[in-house]
mmCIF file of the N, C-alpha and C atoms, coordinates in Angstrom:
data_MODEL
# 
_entry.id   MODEL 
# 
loop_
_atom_site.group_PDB 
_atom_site.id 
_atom_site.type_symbol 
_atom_site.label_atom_id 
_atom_site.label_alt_id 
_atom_site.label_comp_id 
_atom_site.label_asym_id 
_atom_site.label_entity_id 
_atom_site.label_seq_id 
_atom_site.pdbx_PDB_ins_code 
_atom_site.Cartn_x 
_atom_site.Cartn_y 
_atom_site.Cartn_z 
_atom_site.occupancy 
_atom_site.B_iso_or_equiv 
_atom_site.pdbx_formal_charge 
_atom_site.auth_seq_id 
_atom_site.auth_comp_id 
_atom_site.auth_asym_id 
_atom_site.auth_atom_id 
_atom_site.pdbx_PDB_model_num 
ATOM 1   N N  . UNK A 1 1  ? -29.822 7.712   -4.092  1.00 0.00 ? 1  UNK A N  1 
ATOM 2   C CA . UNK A 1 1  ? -29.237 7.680   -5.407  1.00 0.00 ? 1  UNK A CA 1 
ATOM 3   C C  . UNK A 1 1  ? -28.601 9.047   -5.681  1.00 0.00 ? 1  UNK A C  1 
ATOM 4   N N  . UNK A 1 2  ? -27.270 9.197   -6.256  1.00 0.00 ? 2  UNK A N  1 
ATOM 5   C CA . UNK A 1 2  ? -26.676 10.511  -6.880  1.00 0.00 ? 2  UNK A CA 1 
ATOM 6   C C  . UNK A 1 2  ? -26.199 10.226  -8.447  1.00 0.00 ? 2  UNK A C  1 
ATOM 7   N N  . UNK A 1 3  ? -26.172 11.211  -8.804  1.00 0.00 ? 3  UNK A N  1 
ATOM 8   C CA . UNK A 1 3  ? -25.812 10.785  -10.339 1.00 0.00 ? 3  UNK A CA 1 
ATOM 9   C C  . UNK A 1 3  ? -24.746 12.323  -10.067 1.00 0.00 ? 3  UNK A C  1 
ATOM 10  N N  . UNK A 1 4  ? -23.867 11.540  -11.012 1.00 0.00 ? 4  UNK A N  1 
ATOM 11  C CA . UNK A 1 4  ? -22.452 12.147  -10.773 1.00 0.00 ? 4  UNK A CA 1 
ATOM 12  C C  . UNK A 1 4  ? -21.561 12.355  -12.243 1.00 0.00 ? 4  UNK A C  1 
ATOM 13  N N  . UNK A 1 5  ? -20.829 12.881  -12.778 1.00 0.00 ? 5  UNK A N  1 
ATOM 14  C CA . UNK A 1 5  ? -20.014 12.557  -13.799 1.00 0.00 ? 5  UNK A CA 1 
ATOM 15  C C  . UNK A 1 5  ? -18.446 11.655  -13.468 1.00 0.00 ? 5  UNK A C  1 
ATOM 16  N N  . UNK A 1 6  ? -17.983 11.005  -14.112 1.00 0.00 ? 6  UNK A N  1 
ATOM 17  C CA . UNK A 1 6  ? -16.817 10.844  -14.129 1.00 0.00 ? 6  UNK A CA 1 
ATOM 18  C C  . UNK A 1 6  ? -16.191 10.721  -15.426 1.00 0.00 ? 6  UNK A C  1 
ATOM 19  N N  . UNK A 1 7  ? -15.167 11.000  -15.632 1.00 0.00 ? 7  UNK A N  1 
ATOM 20  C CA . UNK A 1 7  ? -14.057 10.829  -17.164 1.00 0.00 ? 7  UNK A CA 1 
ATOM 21  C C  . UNK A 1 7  ? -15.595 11.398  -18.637 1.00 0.00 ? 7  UNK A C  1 
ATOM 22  N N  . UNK A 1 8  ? -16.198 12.613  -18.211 1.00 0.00 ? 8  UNK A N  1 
ATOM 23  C CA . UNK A 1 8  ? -17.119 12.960  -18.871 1.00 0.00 ? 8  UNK A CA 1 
ATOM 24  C C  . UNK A 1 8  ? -18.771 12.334  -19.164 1.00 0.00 ? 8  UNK A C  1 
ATOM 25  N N  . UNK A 1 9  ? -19.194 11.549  -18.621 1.00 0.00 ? 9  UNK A N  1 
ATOM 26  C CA . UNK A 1 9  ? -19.769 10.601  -18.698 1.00 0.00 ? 9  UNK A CA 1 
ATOM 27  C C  . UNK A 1 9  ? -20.850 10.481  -17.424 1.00 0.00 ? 9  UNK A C  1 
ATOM 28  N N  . UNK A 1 10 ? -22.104 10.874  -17.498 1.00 0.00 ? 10 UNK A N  1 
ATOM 29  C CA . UNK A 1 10 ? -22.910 10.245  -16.454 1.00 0.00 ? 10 UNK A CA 1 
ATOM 30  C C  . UNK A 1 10 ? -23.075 9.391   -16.207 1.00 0.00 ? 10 UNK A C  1 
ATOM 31  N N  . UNK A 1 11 ? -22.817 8.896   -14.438 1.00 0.00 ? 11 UNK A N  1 
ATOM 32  C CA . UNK A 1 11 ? -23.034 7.888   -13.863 1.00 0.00 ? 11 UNK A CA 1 
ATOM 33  C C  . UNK A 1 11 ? -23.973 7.624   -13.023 1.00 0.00 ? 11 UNK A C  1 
ATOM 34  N N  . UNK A 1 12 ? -24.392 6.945   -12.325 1.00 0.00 ? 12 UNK A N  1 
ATOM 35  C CA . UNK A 1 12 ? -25.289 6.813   -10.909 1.00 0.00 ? 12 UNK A CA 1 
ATOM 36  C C  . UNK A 1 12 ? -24.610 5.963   -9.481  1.00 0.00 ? 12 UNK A C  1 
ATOM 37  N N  . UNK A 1 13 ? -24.383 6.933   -8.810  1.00 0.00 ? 13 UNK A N  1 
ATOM 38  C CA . UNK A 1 13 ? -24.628 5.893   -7.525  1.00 0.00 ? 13 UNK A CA 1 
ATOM 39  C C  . UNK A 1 13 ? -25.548 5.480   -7.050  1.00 0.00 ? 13 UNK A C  1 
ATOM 40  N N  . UNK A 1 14 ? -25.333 4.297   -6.300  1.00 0.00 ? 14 UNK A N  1 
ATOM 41  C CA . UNK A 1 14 ? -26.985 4.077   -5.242  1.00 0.00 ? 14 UNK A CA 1 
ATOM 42  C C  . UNK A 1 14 ? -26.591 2.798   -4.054  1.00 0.00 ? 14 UNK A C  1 
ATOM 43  N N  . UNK A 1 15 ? -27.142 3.022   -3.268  1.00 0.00 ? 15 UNK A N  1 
ATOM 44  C CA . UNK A 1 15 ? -27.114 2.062   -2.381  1.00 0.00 ? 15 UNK A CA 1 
ATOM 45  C C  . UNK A 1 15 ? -28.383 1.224   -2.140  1.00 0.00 ? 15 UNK A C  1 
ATOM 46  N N  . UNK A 1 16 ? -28.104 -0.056  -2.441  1.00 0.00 ? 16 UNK A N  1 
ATOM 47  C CA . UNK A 1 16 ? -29.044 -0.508  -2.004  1.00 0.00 ? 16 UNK A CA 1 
ATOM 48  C C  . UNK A 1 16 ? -30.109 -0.859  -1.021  1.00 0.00 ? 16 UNK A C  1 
ATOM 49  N N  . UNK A 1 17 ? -31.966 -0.959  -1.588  1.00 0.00 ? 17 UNK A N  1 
ATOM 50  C CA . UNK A 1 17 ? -32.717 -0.238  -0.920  1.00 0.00 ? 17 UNK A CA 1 
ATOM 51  C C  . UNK A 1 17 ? -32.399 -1.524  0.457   1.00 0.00 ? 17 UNK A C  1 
ATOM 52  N N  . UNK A 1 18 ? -33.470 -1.158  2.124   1.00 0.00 ? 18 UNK A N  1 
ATOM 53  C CA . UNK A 1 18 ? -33.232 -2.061  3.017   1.00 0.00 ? 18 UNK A CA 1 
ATOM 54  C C  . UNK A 1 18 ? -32.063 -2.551  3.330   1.00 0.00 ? 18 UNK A C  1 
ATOM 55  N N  . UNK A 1 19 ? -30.758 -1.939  3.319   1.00 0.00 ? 19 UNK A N  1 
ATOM 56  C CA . UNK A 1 19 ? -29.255 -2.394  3.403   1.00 0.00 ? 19 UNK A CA 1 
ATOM 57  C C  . UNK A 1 19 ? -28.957 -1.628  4.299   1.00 0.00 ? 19 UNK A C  1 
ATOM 58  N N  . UNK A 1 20 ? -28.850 -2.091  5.984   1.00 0.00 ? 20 UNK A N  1 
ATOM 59  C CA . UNK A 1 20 ? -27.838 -1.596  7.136   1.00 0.00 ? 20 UNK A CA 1 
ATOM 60  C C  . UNK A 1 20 ? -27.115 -0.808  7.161   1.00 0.00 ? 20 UNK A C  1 
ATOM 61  N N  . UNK A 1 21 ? -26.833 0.257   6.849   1.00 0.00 ? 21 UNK A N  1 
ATOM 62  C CA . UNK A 1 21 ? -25.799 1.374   6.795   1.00 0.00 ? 21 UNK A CA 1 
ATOM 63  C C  . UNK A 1 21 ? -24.881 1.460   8.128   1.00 0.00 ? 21 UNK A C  1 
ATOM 64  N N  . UNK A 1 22 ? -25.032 0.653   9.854   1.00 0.00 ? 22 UNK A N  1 
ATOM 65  C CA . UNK A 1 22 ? -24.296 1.364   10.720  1.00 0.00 ? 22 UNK A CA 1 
ATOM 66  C C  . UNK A 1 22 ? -24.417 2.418   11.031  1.00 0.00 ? 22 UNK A C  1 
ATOM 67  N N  . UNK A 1 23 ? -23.129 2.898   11.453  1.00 0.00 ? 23 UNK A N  1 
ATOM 68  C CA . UNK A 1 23 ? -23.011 4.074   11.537  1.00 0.00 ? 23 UNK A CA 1 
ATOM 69  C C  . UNK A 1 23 ? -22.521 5.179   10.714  1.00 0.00 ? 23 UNK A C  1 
ATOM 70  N N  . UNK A 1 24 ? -22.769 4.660   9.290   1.00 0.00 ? 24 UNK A N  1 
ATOM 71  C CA . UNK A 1 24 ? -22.116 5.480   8.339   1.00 0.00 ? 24 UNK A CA 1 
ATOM 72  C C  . UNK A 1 24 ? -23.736 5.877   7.527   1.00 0.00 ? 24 UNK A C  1 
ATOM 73  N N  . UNK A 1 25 ? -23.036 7.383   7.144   1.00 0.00 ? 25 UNK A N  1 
ATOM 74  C CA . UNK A 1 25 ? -24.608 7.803   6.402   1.00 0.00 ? 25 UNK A CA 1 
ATOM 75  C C  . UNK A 1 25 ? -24.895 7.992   4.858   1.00 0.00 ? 25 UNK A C  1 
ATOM 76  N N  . UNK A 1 26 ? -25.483 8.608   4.348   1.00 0.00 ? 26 UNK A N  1 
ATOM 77  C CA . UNK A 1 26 ? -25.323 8.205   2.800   1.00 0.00 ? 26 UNK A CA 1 
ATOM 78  C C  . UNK A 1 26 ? -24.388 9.088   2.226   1.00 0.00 ? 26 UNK A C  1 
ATOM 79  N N  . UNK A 1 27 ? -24.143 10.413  2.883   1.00 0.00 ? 27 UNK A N  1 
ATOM 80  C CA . UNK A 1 27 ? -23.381 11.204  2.340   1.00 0.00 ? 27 UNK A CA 1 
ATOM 81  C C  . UNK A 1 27 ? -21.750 10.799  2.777   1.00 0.00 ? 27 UNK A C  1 
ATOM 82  N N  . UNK A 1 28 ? -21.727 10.132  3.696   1.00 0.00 ? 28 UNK A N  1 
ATOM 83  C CA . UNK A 1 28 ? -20.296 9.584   3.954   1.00 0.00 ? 28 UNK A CA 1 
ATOM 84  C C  . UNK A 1 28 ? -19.814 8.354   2.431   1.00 0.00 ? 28 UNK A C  1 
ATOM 85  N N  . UNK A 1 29 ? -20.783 7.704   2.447   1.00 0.00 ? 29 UNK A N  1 
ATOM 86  C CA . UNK A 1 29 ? -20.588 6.508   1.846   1.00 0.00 ? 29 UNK A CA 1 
ATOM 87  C C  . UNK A 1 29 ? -20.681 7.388   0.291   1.00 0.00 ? 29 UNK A C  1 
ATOM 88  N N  . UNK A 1 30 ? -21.615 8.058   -0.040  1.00 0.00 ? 30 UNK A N  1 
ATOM 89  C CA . UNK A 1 30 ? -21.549 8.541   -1.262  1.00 0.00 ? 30 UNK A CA 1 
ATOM 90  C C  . UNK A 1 30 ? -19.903 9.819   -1.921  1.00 0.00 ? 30 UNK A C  1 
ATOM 91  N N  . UNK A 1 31 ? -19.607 10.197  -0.771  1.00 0.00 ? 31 UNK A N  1 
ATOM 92  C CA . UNK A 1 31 ? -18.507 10.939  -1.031  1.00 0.00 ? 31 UNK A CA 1 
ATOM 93  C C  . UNK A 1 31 ? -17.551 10.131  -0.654  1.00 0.00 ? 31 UNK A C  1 
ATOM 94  N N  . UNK A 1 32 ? -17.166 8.622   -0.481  1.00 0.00 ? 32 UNK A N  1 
ATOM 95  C CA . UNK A 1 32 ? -16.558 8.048   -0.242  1.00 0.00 ? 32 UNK A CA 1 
ATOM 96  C C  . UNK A 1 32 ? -16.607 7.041   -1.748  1.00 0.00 ? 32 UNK A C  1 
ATOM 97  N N  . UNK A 1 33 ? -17.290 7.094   -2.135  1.00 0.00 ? 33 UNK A N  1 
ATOM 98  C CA . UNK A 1 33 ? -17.121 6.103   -3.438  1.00 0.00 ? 33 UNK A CA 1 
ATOM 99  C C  . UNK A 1 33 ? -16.687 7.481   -4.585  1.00 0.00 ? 33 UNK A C  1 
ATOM 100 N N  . UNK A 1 34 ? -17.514 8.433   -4.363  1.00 0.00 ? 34 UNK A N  1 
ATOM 101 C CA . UNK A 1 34 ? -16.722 9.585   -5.329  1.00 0.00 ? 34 UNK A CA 1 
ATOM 102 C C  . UNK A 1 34 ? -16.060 9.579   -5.505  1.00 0.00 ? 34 UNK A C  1 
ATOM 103 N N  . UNK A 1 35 ? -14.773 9.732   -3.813  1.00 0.00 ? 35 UNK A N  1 
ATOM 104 C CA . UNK A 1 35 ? -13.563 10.070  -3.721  1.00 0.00 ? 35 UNK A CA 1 
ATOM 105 C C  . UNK A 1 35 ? -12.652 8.660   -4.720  1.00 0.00 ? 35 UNK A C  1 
ATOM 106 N N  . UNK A 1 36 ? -13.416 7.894   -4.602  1.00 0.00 ? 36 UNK A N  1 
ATOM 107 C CA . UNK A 1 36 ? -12.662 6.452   -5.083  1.00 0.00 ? 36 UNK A CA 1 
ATOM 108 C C  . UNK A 1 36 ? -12.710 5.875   -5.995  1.00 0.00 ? 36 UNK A C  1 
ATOM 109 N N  . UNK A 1 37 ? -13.783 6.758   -7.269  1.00 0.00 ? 37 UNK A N  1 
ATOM 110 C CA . UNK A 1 37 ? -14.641 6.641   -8.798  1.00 0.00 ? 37 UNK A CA 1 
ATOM 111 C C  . UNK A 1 37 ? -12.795 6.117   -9.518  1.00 0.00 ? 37 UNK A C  1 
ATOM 112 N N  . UNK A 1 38 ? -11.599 6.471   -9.550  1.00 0.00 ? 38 UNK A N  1 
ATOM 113 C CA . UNK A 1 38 ? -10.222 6.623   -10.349 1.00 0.00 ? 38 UNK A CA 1 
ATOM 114 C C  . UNK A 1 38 ? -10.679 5.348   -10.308 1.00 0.00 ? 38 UNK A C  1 
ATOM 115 N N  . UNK A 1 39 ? -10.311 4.247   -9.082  1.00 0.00 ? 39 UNK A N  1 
ATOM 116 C CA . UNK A 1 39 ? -10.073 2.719   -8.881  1.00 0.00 ? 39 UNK A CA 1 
ATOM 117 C C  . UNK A 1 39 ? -11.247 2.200   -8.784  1.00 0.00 ? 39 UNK A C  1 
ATOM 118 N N  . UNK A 1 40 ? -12.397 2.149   -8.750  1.00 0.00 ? 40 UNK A N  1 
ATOM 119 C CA . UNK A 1 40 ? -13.512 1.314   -8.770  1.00 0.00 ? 40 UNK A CA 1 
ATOM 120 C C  . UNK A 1 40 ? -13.947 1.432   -10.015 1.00 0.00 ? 40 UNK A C  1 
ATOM 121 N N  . UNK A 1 41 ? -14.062 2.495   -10.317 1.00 0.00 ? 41 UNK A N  1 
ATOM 122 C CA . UNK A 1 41 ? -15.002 2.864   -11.649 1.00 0.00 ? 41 UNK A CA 1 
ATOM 123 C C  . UNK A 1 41 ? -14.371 1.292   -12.475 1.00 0.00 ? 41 UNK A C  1 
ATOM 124 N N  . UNK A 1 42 ? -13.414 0.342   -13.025 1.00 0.00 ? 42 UNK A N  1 
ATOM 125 C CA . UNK A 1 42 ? -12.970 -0.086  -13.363 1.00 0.00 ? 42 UNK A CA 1 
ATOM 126 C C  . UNK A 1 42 ? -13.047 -1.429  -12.921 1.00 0.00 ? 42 UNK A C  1 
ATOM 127 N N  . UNK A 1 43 ? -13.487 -1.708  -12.151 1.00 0.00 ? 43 UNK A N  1 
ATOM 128 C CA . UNK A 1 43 ? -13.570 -3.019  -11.438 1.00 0.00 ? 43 UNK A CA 1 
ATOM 129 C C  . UNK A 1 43 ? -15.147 -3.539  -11.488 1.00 0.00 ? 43 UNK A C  1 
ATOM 130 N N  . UNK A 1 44 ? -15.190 -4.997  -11.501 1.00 0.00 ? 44 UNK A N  1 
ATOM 131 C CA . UNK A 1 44 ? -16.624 -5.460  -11.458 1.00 0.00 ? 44 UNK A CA 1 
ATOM 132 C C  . UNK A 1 44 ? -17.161 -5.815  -10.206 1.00 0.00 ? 44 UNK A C  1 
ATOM 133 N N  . UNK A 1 45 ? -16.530 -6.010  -9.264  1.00 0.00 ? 45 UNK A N  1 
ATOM 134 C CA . UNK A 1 45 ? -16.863 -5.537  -7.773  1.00 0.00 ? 45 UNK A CA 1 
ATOM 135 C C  . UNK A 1 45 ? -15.733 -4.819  -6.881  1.00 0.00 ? 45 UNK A C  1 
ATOM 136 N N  . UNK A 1 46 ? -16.520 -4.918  -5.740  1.00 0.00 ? 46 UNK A N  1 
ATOM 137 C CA . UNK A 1 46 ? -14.975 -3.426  -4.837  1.00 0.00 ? 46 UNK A CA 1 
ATOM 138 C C  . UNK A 1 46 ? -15.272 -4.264  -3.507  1.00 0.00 ? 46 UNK A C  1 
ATOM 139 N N  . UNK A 1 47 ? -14.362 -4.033  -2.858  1.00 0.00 ? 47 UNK A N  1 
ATOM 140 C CA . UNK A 1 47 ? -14.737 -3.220  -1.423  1.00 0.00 ? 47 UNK A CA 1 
ATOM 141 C C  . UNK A 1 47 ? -13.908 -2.786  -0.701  1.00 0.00 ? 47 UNK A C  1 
ATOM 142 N N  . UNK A 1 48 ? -14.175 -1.546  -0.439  1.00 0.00 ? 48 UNK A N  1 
ATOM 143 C CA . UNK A 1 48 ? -13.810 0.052   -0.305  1.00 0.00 ? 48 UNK A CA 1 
ATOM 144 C C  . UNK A 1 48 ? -13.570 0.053   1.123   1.00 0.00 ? 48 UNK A C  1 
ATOM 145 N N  . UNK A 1 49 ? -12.715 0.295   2.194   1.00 0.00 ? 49 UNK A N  1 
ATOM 146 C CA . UNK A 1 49 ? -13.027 0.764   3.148   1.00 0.00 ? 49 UNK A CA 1 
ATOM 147 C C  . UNK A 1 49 ? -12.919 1.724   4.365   1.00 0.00 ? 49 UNK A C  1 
ATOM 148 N N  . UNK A 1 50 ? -14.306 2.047   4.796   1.00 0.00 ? 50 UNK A N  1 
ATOM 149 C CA . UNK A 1 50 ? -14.104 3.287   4.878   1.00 0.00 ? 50 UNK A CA 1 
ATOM 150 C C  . UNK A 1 50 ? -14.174 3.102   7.147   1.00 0.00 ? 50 UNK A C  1 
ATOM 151 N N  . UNK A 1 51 ? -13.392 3.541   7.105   1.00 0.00 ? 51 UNK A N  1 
ATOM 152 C CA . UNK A 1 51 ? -13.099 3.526   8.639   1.00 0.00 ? 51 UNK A CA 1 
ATOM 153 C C  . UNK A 1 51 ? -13.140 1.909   9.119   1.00 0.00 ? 51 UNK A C  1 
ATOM 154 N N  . UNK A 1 52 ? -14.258 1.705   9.860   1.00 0.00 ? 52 UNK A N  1 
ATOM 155 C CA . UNK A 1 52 ? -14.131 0.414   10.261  1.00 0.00 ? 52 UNK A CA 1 
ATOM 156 C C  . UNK A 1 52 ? -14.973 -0.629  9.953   1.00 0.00 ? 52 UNK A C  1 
ATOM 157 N N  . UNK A 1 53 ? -15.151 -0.054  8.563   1.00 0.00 ? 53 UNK A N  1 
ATOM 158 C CA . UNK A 1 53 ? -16.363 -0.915  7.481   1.00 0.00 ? 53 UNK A CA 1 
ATOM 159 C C  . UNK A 1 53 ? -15.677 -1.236  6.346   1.00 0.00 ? 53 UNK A C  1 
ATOM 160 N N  . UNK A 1 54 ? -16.306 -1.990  5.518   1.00 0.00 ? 54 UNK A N  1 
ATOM 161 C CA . UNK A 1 54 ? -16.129 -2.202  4.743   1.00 0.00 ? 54 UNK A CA 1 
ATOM 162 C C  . UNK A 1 54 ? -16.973 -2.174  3.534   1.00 0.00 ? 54 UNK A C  1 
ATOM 163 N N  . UNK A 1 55 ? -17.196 -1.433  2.402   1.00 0.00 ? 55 UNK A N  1 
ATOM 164 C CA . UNK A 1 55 ? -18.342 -1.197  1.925   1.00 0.00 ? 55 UNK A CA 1 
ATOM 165 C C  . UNK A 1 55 ? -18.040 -2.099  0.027   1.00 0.00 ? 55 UNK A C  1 
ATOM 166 N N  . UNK A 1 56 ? -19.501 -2.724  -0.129  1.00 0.00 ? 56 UNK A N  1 
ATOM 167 C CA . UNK A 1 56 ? -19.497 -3.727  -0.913  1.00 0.00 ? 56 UNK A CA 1 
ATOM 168 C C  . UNK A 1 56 ? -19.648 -3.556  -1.603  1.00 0.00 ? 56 UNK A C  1 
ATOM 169 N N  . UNK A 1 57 ? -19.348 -3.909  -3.142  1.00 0.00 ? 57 UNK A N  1 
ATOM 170 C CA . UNK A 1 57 ? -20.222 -3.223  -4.318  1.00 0.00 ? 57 UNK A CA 1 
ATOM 171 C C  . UNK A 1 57 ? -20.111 -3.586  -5.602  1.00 0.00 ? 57 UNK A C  1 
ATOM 172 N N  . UNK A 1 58 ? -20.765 -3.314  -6.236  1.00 0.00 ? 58 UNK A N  1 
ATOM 173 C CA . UNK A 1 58 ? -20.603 -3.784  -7.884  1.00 0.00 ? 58 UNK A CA 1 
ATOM 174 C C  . UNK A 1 58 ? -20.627 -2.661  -8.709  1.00 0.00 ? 58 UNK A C  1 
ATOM 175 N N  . UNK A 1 59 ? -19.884 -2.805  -10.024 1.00 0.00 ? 59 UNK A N  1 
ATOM 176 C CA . UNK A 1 59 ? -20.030 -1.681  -10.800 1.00 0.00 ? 59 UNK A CA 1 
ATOM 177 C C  . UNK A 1 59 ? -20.384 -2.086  -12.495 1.00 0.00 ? 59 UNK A C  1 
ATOM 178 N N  . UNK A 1 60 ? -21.241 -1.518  -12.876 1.00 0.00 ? 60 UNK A N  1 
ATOM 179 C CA . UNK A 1 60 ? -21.983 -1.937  -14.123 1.00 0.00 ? 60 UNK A CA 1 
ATOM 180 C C  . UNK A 1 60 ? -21.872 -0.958  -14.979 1.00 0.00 ? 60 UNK A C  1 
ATOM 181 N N  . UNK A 1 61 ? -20.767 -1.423  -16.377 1.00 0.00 ? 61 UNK A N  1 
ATOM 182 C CA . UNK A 1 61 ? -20.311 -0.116  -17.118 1.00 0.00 ? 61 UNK A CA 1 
ATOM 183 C C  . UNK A 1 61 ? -21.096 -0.872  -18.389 1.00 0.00 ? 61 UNK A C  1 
ATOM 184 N N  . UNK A 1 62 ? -22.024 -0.091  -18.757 1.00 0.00 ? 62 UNK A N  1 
ATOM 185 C CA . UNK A 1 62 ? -23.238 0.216   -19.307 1.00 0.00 ? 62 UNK A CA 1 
ATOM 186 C C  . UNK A 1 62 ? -23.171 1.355   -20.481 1.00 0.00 ? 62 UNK A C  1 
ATOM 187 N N  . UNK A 1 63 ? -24.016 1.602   -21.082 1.00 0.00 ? 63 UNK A N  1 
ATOM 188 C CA . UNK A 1 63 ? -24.728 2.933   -21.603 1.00 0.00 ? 63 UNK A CA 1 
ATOM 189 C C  . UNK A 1 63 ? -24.849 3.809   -21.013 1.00 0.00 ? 63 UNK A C  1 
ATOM 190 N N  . UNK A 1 64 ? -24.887 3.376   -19.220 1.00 0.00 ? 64 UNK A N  1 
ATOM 191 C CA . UNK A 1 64 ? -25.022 4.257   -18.803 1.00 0.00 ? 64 UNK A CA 1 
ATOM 192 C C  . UNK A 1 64 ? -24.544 4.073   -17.203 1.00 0.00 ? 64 UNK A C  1 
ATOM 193 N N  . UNK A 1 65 ? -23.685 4.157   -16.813 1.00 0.00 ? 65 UNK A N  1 
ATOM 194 C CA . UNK A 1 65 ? -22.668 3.334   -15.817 1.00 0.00 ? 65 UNK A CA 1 
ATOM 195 C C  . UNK A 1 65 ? -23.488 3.443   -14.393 1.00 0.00 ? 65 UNK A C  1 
ATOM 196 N N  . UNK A 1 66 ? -23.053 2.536   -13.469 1.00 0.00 ? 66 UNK A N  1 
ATOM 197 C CA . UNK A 1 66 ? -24.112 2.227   -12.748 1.00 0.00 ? 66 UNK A CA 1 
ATOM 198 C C  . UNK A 1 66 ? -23.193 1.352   -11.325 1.00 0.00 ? 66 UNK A C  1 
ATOM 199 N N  . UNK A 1 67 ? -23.251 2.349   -10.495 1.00 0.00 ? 67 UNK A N  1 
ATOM 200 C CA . UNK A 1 67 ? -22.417 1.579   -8.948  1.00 0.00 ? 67 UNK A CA 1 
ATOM 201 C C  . UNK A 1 67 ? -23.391 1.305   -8.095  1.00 0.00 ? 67 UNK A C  1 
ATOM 202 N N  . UNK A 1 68 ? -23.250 0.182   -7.590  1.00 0.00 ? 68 UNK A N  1 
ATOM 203 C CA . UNK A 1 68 ? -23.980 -0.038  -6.384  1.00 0.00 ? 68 UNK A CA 1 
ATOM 204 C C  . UNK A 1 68 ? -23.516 -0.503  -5.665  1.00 0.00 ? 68 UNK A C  1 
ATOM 205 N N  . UNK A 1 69 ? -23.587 0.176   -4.002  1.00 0.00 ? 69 UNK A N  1 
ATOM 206 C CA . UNK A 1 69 ? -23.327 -0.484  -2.649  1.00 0.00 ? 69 UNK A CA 1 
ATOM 207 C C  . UNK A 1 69 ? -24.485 -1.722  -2.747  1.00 0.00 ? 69 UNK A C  1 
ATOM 208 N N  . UNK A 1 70 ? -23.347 -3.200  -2.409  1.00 0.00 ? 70 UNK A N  1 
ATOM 209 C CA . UNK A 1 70 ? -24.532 -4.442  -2.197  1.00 0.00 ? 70 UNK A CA 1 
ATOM 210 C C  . UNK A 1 70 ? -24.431 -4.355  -0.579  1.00 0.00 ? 70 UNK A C  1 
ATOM 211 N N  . UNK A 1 71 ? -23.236 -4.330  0.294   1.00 0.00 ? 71 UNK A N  1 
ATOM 212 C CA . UNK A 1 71 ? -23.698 -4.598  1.351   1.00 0.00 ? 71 UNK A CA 1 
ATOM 213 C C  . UNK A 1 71 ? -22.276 -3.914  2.148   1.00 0.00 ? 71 UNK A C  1 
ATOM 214 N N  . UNK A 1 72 ? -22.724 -3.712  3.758   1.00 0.00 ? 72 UNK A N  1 
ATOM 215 C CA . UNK A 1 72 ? -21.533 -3.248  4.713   1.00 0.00 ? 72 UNK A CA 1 
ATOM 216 C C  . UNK A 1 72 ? -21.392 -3.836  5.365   1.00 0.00 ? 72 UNK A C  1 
ATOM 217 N N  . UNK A 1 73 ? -19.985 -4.289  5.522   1.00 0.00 ? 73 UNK A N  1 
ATOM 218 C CA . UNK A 1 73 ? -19.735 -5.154  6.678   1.00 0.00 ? 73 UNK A CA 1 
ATOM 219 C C  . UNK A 1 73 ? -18.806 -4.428  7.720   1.00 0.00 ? 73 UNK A C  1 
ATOM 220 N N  . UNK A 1 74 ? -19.362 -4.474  9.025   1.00 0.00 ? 74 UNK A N  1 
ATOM 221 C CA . UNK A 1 74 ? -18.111 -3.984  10.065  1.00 0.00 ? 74 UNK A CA 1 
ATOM 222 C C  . UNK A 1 74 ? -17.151 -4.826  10.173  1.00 0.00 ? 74 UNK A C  1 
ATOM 223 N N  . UNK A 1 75 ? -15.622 -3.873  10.633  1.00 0.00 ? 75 UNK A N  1 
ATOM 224 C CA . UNK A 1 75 ? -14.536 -4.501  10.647  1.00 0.00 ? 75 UNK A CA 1 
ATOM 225 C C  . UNK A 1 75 ? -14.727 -6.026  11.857  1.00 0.00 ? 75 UNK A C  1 
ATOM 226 N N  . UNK A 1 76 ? -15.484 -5.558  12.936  1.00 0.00 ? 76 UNK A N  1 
ATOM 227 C CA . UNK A 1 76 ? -15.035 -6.811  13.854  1.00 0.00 ? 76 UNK A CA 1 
ATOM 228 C C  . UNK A 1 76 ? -15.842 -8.074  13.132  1.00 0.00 ? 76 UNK A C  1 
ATOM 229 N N  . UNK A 1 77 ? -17.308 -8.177  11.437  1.00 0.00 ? 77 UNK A N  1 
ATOM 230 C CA . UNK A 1 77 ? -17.158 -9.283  10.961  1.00 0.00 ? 77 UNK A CA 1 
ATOM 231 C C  . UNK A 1 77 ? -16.655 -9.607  9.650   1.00 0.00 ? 77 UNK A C  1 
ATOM 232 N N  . UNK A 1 78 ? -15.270 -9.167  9.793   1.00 0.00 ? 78 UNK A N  1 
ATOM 233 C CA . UNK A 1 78 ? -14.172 -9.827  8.746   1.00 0.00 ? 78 UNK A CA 1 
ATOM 234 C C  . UNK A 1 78 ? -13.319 -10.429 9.515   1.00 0.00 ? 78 UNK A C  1 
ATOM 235 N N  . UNK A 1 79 ? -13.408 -11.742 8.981   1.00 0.00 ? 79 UNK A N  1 
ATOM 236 C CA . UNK A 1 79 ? -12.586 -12.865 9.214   1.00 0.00 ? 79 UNK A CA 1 
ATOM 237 C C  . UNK A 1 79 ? -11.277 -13.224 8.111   1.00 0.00 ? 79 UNK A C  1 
ATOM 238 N N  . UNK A 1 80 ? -10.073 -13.445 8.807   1.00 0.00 ? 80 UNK A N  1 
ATOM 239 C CA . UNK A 1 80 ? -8.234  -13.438 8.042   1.00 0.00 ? 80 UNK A CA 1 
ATOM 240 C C  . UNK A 1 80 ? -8.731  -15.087 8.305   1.00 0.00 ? 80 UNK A C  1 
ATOM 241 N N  . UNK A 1 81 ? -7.950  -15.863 7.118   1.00 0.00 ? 81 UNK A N  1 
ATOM 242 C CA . UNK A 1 81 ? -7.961  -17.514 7.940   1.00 0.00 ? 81 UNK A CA 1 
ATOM 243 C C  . UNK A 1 81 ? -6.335  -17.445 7.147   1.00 0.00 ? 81 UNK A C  1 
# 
């Protein structure tokens, strides 16, 4: 979990607990949703991606705002139909 400001305002990241990370670590994924707080912060889910993942998430604008990674998927299981 990090708690962070954005547009003045404390937030929290977190990833959820028992969730596969790969090969990506928390500080990748956490400075990777930072970097990306402009366009997510705003949305009721995301997914972000960061190299050859794809990272899942919801965002809960609250009293007290609230992102969470739900899940990562690697690029080779995303499926185009």
């Amino acid at each position: 979990m990090l708690r962070t400001k954005f547009e003045g305002r404390e937030m929290i990241l977190r990833i959820k607990t028992n969730l596969r990370l790969y090969s990506l670590d928390e500080d990748t994924i956490y400075s990777s949703l930072g970097k990306s707080l402009d366009e997510i912060y705003f949305m009721d889910t995301f997914a972000l991606q960061v190299g050859e993942y794809l990272i899942i998430g919801e965002t809960q604008n609250s009293a007290y705002p609230l992102i969470t990674v739900q899940n990562i998927v690697p690029q080779k299981n995303i499926v185009t139909v």
